[in-house]
N, CA, C and O atoms as a GROMACS GRO file, in nm:
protein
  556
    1UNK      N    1  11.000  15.237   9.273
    1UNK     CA    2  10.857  15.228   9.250
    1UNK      C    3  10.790  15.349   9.314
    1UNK      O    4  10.818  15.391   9.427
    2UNK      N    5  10.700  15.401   9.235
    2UNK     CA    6  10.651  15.537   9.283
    2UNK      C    7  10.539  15.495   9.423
    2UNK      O    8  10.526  15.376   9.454
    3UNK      N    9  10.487  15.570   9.476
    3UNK     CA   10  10.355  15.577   9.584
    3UNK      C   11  10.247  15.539   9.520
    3UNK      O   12  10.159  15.466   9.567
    4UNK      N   13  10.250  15.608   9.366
    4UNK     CA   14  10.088  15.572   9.310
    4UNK      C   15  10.074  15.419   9.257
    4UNK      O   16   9.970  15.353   9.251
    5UNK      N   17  10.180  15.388   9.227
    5UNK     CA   18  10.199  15.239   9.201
    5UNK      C   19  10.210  15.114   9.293
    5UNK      O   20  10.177  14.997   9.272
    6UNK      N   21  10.273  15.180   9.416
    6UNK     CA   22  10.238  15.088   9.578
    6UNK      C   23  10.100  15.124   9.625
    6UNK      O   24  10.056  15.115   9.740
    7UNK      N   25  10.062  15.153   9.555
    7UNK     CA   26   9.878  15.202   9.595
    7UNK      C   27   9.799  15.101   9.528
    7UNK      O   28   9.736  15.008   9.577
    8UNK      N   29   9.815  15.137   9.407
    8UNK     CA   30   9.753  15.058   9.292
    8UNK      C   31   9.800  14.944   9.328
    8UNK      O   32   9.692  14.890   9.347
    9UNK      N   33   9.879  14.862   9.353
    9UNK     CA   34   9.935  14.730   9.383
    9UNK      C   35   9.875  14.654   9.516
    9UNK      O   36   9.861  14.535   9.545
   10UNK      N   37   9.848  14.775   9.582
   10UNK     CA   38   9.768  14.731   9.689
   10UNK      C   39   9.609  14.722   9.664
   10UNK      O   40   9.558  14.613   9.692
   11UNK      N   41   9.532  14.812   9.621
   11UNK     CA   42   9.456  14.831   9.617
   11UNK      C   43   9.366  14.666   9.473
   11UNK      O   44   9.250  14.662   9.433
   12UNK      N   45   9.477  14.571   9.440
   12UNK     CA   46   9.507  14.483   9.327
   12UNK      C   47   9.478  14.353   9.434
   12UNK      O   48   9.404  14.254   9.426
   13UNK      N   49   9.559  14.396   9.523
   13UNK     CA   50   9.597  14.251   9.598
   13UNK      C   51   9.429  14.267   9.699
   13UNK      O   52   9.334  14.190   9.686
   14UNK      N   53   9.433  14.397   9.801
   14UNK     CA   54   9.290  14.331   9.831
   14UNK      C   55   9.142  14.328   9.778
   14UNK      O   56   9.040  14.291   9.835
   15UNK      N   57   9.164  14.381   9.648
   15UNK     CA   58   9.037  14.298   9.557
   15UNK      C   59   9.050  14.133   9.542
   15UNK      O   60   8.950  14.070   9.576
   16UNK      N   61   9.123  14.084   9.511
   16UNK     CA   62   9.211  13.956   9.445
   16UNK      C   63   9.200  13.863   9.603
   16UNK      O   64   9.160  13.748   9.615
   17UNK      N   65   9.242  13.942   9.695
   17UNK     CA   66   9.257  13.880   9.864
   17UNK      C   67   9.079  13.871   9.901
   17UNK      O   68   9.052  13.754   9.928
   18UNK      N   69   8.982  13.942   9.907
   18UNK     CA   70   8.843  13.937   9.919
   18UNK      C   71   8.766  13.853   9.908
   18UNK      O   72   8.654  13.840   9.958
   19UNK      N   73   8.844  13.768   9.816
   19UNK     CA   74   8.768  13.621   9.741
   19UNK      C   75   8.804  13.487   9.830
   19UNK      O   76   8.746  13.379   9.822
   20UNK      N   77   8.925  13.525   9.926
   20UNK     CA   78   8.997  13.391   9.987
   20UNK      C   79   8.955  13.298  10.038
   20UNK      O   80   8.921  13.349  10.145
   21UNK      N   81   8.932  13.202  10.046
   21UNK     CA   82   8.858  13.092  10.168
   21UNK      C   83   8.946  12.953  10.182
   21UNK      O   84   8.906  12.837  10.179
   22UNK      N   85   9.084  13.007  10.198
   22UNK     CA   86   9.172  12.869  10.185
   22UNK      C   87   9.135  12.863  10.334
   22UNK      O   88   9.076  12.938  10.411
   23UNK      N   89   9.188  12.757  10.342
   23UNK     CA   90   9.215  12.707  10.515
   23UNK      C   91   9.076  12.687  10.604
   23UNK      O   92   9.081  12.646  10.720
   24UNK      N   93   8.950  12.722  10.536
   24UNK     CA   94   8.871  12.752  10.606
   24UNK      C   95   8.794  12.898  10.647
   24UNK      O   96   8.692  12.907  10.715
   25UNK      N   97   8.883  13.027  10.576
   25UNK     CA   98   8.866  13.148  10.597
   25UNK      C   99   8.732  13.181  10.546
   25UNK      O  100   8.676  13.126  10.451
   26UNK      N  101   8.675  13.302  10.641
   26UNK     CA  102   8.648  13.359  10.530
   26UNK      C  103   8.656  13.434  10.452
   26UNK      O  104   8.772  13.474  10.453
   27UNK      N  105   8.573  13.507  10.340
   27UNK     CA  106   8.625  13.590  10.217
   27UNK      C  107   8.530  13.760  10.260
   27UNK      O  108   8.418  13.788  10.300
   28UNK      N  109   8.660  13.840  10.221
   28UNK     CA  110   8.641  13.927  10.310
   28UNK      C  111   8.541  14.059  10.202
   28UNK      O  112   8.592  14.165  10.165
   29UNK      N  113   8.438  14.028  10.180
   29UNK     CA  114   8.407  14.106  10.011
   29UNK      C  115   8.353  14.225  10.065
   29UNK      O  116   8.266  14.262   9.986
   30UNK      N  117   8.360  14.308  10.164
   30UNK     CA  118   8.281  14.443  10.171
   30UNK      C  119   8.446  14.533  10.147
   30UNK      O  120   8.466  14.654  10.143
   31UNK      N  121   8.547  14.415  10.134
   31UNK     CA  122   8.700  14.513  10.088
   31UNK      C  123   8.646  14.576   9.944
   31UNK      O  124   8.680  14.689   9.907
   32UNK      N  125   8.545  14.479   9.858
   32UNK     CA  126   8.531  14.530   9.711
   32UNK      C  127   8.458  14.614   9.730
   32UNK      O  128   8.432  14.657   9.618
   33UNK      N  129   8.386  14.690   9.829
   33UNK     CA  130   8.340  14.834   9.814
   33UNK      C  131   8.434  14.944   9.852
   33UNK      O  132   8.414  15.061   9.822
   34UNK      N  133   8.567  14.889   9.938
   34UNK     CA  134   8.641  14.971  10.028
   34UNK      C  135   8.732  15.032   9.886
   34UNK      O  136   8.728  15.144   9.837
   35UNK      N  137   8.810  14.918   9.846
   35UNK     CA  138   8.867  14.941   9.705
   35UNK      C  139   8.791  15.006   9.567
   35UNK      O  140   8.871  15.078   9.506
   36UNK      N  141   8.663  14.999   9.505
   36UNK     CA  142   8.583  15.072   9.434
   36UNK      C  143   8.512  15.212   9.465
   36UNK      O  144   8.476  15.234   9.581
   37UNK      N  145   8.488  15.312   9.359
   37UNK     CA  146   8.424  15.414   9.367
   37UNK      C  147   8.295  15.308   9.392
   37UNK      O  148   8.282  15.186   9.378
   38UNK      N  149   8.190  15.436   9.446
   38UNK     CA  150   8.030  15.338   9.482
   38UNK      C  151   7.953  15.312   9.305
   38UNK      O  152   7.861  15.235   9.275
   39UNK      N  153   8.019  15.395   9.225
   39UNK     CA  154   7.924  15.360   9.061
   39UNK      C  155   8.022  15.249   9.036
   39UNK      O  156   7.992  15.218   8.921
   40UNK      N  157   8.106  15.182   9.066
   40UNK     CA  158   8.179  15.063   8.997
   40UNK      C  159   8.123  14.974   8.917
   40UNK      O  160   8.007  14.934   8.912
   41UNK      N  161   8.219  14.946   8.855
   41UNK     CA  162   8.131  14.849   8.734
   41UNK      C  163   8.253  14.736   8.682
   41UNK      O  164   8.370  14.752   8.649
   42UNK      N  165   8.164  14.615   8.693
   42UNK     CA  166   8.264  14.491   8.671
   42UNK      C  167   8.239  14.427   8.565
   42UNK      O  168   8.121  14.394   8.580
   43UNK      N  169   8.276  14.385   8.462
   43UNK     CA  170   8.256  14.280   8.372
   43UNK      C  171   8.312  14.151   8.359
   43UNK      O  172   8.430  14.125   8.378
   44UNK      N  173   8.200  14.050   8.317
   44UNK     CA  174   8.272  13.951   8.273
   44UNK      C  175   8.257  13.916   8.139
   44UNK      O  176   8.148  13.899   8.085
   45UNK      N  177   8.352  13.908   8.091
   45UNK     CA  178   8.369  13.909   7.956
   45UNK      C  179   8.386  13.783   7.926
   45UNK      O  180   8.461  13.782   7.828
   46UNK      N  181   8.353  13.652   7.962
   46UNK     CA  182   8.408  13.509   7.918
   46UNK      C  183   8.305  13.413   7.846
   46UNK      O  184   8.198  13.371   7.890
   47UNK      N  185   8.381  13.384   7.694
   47UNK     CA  186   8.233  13.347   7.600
   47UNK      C  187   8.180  13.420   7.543
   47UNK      O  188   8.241  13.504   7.475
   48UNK      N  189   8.028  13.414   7.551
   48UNK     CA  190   7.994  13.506   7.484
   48UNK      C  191   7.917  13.601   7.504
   48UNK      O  192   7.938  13.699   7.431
   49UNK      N  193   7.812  13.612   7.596
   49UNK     CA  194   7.743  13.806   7.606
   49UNK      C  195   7.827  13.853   7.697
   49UNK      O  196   7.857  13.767   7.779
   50UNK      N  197   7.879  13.962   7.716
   50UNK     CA  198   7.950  14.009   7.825
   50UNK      C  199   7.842  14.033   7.949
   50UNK      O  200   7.729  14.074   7.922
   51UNK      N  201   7.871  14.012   8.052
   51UNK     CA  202   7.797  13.996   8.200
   51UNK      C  203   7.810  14.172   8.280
   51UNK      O  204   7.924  14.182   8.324
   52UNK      N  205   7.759  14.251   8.297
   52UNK     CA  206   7.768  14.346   8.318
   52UNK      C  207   7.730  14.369   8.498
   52UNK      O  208   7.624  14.322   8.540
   53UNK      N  209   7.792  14.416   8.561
   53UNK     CA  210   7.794  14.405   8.732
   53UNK      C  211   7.824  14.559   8.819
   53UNK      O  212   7.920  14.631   8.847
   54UNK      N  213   7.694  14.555   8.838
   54UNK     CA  214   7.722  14.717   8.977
   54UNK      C  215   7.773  14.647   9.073
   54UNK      O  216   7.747  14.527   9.063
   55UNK      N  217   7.850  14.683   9.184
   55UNK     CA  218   7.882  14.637   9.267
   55UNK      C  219   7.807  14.514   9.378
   55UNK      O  220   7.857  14.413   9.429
   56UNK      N  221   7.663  14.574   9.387
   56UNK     CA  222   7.608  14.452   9.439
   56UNK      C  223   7.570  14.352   9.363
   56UNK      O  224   7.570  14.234   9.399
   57UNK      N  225   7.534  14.397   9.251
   57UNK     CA  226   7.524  14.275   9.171
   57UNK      C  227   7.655  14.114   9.154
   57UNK      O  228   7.641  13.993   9.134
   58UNK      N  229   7.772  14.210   9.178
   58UNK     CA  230   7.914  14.130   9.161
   58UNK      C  231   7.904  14.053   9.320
   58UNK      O  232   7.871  13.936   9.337
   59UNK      N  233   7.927  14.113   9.385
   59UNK     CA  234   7.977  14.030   9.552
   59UNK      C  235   7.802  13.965   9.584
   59UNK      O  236   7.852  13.877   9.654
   60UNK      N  237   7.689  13.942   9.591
   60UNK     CA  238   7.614  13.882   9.630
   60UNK      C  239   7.601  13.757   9.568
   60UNK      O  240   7.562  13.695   9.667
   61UNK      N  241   7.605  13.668   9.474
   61UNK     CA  242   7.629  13.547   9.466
   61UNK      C  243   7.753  13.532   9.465
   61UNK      O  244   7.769  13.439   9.387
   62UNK      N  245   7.840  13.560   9.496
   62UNK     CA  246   8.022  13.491   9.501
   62UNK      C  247   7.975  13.558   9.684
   62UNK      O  248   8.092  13.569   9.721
   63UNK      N  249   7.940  13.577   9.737
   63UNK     CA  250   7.935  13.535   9.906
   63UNK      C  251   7.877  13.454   9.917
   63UNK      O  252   7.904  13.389  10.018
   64UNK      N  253   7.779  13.409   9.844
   64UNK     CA  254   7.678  13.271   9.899
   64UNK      C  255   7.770  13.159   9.832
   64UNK      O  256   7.742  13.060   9.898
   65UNK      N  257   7.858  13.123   9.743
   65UNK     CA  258   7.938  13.016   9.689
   65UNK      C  259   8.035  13.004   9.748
   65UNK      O  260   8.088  12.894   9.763
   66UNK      N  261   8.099  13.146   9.810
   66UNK     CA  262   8.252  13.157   9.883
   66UNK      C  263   8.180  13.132  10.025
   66UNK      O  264   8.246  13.168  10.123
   67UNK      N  265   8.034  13.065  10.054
   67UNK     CA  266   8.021  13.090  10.180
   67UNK      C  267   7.927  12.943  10.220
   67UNK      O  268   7.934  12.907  10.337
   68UNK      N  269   7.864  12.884  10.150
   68UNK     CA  270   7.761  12.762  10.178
   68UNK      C  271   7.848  12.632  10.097
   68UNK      O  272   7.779  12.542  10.050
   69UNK      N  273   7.978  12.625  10.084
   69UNK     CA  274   8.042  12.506  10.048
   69UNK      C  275   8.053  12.475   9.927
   69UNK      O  276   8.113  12.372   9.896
   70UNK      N  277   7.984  12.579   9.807
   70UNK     CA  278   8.009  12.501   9.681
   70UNK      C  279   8.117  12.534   9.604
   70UNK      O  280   8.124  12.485   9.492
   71UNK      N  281   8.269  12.664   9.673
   71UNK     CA  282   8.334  12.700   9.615
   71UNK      C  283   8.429  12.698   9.729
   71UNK      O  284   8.411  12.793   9.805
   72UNK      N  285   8.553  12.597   9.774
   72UNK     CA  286   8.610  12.599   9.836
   72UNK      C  287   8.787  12.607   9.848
   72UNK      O  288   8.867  12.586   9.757
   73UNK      N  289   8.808  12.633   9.953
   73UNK     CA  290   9.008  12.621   9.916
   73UNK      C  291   9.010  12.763   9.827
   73UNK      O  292   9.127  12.778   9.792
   74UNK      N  293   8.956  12.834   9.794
   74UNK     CA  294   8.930  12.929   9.669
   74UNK      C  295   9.073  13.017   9.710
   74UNK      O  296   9.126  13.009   9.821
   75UNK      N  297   9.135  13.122   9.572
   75UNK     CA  298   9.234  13.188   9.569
   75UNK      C  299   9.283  13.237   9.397
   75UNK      O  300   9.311  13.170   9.297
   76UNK      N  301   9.279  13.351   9.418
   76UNK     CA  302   9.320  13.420   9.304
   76UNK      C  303   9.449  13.519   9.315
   76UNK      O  304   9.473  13.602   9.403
   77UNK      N  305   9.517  13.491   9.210
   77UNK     CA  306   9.663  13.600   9.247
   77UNK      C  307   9.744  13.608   9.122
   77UNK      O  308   9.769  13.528   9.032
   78UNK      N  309   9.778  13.738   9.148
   78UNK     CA  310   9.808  13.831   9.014
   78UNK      C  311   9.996  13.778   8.997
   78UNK      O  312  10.092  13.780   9.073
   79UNK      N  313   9.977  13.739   8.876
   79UNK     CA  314  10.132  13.677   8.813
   79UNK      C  315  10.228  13.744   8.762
   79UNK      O  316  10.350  13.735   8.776
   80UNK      N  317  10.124  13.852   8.662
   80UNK     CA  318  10.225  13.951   8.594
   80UNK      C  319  10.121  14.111   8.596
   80UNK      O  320  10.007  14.108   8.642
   81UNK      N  321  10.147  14.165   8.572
   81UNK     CA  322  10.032  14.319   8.557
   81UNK      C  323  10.164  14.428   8.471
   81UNK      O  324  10.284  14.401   8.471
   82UNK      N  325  10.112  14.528   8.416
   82UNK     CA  326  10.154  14.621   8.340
   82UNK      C  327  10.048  14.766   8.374
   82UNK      O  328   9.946  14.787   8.309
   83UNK      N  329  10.085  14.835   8.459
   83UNK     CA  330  10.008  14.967   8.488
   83UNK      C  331  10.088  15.077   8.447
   83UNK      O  332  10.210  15.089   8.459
   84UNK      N  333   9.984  15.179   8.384
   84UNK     CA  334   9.999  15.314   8.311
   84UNK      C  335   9.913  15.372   8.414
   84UNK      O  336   9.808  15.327   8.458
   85UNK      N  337  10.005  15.531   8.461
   85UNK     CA  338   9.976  15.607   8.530
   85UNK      C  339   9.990  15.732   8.457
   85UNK      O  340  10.087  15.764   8.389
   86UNK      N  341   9.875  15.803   8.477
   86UNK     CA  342   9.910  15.958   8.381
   86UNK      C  343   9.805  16.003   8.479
   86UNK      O  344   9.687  15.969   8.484
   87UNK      N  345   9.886  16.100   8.568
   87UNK     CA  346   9.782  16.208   8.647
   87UNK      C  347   9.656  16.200   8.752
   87UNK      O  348   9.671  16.247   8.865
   88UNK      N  349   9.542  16.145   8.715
   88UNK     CA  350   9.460  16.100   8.824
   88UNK      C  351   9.390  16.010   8.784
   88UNK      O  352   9.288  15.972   8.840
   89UNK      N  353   9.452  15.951   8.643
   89UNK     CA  354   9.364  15.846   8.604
   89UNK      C  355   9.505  15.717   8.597
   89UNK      O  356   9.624  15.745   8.614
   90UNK      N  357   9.437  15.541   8.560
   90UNK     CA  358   9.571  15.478   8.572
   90UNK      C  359   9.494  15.351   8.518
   90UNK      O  360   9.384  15.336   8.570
   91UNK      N  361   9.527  15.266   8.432
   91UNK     CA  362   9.530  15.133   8.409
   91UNK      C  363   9.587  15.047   8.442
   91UNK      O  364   9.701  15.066   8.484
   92UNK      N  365   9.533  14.908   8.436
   92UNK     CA  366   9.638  14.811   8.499
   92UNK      C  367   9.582  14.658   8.388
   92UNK      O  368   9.474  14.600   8.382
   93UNK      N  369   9.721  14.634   8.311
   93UNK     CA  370   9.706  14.508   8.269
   93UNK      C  371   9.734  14.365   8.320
   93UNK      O  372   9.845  14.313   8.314
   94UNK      N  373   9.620  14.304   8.372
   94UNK     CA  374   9.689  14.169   8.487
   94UNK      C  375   9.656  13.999   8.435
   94UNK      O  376   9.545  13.960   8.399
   95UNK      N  377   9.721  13.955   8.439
   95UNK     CA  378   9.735  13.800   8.455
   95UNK      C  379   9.717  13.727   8.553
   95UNK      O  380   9.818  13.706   8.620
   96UNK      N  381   9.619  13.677   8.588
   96UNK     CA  382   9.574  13.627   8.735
   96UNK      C  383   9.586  13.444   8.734
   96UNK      O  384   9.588  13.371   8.635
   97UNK      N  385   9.589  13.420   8.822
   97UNK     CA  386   9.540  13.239   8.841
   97UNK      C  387   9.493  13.252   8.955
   97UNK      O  388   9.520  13.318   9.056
   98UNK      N  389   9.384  13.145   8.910
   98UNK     CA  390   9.340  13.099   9.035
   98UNK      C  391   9.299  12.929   9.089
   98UNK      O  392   9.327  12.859   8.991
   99UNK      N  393   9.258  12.858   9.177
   99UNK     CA  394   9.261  12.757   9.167
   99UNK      C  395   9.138  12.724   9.321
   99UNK      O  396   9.074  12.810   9.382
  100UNK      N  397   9.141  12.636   9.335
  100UNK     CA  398   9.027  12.590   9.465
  100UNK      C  399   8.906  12.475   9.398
  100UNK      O  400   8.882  12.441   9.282
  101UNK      N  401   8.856  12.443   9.509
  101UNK     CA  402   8.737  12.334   9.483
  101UNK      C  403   8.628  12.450   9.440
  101UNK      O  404   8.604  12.564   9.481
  102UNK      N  405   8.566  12.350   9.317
  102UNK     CA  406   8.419  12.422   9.297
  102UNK      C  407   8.331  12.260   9.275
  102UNK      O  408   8.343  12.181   9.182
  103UNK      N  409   8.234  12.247   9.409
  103UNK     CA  410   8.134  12.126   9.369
  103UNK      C  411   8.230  12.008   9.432
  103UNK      O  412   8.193  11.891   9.428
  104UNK      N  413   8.336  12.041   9.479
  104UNK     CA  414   8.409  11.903   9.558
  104UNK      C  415   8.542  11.887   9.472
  104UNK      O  416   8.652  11.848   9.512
  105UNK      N  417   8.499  11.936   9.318
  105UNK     CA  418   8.641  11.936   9.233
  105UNK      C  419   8.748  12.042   9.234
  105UNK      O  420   8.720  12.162   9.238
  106UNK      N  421   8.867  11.998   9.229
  106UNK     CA  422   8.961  12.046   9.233
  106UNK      C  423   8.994  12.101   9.071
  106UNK      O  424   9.001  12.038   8.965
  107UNK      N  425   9.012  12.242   9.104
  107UNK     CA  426   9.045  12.352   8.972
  107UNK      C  427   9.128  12.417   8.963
  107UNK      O  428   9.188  12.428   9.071
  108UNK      N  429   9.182  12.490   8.860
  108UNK     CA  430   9.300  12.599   8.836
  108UNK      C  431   9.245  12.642   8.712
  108UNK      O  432   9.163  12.587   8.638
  109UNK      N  433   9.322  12.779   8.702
  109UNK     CA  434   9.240  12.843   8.589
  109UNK      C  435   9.357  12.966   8.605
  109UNK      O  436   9.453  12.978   8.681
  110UNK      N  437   9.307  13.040   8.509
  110UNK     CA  438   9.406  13.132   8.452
  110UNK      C  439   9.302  13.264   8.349
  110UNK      O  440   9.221  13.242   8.259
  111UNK      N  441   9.328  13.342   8.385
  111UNK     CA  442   9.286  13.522   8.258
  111UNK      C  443   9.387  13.620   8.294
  111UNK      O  444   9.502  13.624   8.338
  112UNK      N  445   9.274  13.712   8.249
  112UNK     CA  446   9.340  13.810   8.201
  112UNK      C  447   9.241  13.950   8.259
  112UNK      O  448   9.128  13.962   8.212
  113UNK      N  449   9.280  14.028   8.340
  113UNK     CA  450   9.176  14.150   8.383
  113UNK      C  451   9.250  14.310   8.330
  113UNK      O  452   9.363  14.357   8.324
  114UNK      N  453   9.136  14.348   8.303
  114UNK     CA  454   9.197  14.531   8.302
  114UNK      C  455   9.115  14.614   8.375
  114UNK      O  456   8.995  14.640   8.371
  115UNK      N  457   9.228  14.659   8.459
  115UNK     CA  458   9.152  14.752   8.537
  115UNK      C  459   9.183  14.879   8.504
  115UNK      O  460   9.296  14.904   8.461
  116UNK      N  461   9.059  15.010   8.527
  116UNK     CA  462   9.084  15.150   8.532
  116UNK      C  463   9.050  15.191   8.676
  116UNK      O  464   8.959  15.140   8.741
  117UNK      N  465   9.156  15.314   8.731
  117UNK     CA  466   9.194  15.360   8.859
  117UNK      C  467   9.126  15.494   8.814
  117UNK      O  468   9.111  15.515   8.693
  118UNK      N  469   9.087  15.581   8.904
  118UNK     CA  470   9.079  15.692   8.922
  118UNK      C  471   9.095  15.744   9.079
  118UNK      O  472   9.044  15.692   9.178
  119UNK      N  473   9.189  15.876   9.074
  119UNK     CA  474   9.218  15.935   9.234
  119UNK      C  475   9.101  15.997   9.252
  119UNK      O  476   9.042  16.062   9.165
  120UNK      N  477   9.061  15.976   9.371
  120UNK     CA  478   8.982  16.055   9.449
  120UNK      C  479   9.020  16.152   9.558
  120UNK      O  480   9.137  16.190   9.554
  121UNK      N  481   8.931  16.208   9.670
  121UNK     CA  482   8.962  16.263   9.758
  121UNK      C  483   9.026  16.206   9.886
  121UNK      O  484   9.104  16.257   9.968
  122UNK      N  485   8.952  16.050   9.875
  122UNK     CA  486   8.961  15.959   9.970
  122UNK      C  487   9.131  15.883   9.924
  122UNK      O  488   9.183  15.804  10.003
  123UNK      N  489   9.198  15.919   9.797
  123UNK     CA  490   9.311  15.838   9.734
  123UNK      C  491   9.220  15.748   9.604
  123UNK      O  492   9.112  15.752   9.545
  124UNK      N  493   9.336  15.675   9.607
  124UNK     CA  494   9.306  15.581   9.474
  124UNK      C  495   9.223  15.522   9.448
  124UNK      O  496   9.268  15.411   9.475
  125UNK      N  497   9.080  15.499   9.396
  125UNK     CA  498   9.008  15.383   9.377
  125UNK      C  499   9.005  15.274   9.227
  125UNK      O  500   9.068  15.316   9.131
  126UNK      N  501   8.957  15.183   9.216
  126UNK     CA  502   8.901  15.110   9.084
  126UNK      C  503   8.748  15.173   9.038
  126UNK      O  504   8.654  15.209   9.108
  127UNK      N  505   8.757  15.171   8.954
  127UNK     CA  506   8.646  15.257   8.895
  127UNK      C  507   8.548  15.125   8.787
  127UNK      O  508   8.425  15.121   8.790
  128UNK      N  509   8.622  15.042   8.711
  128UNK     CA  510   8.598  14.993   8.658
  128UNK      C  511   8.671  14.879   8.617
  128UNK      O  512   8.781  14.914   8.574
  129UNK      N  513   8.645  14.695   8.612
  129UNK     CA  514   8.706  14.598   8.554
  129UNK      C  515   8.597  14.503   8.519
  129UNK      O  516   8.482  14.475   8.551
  130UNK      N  517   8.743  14.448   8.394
  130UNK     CA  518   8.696  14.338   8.296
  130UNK      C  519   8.752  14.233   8.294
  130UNK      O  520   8.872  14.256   8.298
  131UNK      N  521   8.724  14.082   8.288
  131UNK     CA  522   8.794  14.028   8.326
  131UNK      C  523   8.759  13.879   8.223
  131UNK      O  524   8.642  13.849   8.200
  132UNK      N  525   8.848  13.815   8.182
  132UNK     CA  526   8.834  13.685   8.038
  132UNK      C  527   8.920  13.575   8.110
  132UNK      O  528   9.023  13.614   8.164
  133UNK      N  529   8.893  13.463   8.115
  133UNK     CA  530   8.916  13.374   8.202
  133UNK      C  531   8.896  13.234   8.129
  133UNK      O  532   8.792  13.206   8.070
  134UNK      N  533   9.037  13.124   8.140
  134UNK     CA  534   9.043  12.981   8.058
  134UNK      C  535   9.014  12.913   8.195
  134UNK      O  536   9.057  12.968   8.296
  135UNK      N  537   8.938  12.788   8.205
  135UNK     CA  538   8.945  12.726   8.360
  135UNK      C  539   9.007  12.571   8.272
  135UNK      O  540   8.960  12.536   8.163
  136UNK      N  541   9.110  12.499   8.340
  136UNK     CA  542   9.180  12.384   8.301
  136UNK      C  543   9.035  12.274   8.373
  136UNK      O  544   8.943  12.282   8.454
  137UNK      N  545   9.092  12.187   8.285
  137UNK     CA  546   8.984  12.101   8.384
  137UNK      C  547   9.018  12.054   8.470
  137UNK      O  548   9.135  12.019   8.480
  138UNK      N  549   8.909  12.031   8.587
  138UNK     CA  550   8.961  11.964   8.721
  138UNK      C  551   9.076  11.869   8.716
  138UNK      O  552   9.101  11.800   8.617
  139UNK      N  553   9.151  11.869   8.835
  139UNK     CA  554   9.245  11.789   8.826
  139UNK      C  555   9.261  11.733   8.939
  139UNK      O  556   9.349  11.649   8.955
   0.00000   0.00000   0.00000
């Protein structure tokens, strides 16, 4: 496995790790500025208008849900991914689940994200993701 790909793999896990609040934790979200260029841009693509997100727009209500009780046990983690690396730019195709209380109910859920990488001076960042998402019903 190359360096740029133990980068990118990392740089996967603590976006994905940012969100955590099992056990009681909390969720560590100023990692999603550490991991993004500062123009980042997130989408959610699930349904139907796509949801369009600058960085603060994305982490300020998922800290108040990952943080006042209505989204708990929370956890997301990447199953399968497929990344293309060419030079200073890099994609990444991922399969995520996730699962935790939302509202007292117990959930699991499952998508699909693509991310684009670009190197910087600072190393690797995310530049941009999209992300389409099935949630099972509580169980």
């Amino acid at each position: 496995m190359s360096d740029v790909k133990r980068e990118l793999d990392e740089l996967m896990r603590t976006f994905l790790g940012a969100f955590d609040n099992t056990g009681g934790g909390r969720p560590r979200l100023e990692a999603v500025r550490e991991v993004f260029i500062p123009q980042g841009m997130i989408i959610k693509n699930v349904g139907g208008e796509p949801v369009v997100y600058d960085l603060d727009a994305f982490i300020e209500p998922r800290a108040k849900i990952l943080t006042d009780g209505t989204l708990t046990e929370f956890r997301e983690w990447e199953v399968d991914e497929r990344t293309e690396i060419f030079q200073s730019i890099a994609h990444r195709f991922s399969e995520y689940r996730k699962s935790g209380r939302l509202d007292g109910k117990r959930f699991e859920g499952t998508g699909r994200k693509t991310t684009q990488f670009v190197r910087t001076p600072a190393g690797w960042r995310m530049s941009s993701m999209a992300w389409d998402d099935v949630l099972a019903d509580p169980v």
